[in-house]
N, C-alpha and C positions, 0 to 999 in steps of 0.2 A: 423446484423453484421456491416454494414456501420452505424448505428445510433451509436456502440459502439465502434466503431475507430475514427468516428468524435468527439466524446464525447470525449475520452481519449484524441487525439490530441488538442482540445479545451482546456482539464484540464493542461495539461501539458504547453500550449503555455501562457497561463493565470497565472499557478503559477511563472512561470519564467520571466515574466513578472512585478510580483509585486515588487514593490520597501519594501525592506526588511527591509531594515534602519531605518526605522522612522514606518514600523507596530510592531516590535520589542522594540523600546524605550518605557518603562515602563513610563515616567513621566518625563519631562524638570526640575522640581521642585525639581525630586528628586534624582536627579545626581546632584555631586560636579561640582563646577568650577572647573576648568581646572587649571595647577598650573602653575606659570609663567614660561615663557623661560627661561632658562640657558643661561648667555650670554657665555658661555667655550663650547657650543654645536655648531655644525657646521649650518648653516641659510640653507644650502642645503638640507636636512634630513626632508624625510615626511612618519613619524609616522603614521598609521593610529591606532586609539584608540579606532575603531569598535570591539566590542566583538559578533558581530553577526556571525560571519565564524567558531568560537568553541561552538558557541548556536546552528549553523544549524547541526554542526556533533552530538553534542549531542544531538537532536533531534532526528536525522536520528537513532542513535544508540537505543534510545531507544524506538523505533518505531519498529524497525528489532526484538529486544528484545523481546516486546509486544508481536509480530507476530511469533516468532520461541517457547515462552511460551505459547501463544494460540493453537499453533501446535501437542504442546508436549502432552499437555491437554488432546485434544480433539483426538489424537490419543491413547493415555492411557485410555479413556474411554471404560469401558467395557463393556457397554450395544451397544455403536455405537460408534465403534472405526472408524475414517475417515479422510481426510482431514477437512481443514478449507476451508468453499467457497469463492469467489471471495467478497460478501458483509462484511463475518465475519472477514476476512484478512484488508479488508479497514477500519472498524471500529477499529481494533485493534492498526492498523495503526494511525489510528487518535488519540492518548496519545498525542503527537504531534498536537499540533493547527494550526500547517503550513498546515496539511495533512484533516483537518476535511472537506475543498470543495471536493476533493477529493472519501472520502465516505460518501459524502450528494450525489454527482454525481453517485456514484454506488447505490446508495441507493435509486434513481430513477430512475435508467436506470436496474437492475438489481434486486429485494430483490429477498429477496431467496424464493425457492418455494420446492416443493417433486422433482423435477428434477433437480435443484442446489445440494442436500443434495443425489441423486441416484452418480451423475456425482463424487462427493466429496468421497462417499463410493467407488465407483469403481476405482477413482484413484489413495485409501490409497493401495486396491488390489493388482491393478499393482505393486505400489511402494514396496510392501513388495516379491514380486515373481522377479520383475526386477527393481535394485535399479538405477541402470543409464541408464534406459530406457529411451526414449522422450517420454513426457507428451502432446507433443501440440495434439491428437486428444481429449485429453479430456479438453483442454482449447479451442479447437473450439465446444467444444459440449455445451460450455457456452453458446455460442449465440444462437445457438435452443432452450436451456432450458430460455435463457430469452424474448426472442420474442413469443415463444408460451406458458410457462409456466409446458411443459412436451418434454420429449424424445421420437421420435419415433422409431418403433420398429429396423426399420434400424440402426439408429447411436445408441439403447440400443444395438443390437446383435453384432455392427464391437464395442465396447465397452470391451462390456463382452468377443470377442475371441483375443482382446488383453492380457487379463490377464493370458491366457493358457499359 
């Protein structure tokens, strides 16, 4: 659990961190010059001509997108209708090149295993018996399921009599 709160907190510090401005700029060569001042324009007035703040929403939108379409999906399947796990949600997420450290970091801190993919079944469960129920015992069941690779039979049973 500490390896994946450090982790998140590191991703989070890191991406807010990078300077966005210039990993965004497609090519100096390939943006126009700039067009001359207006001398009838006020000298006080500062334009910013950054297009990165409607590139990160758009991003972000279609990121959310990815991820509520991923959702849809895999909960309309009919052979194993579930949730999307914590690995499949980051990936989806990553459509987005801002977001791909992101689930490279989940992607080794967590792949999915038969107890990623239990925790994900039992949560569509839940969700579909109680729709604004809390979910956090089955996102703390992540961290068992990724530090050992299975569920034991305690956090399977307090699991399964939440769904009653």
């Amino acid at each position: 659990m500490r390896k994946m709160t450090f982790a998140t907190i590191f991703a989070a510090v890191a991406l807010t961190a990078l300077p966005l401005g210039k990993a965004l700029a497609i090519c100096e060569e390939c943006v126009p010059p700039p067009p001359p001042p207006h001398h009838d324009a006020p000298t006080g007035s500062s334009h910013g001509g950054s297009n990165v703040g409607p590139l990160i929403v758009a991003c972000g939108m279609v990121s959310a997108g990815a991820v509520i379409a991923g959702t849809v999906v895999q909960a309309n399947n009919q052979r194993d209708p579930r949730q999307l796990t914590i690995n499949e949600a980051a990936w989806l997420a990553a459509i987005c090149p801002g977001l791909l450290p992101v689930a490279l970091l989940v992607q080794s801190t967590c792949p999915d295993n038969r107890a990623t993919y239990q925790i994900a079944r039992l949560a569509f469960r839940f969700v579909q018996r109680h729709p604004f129920g809390d979910q956090t015992p089955f996102t703390n069941a992540y961290a068992e399921a990724c530090e050992n690779g299975r569920l034991s039979r305690k956090t399977r049973a307090y699991l399964r009599s939440l769904i009653r």
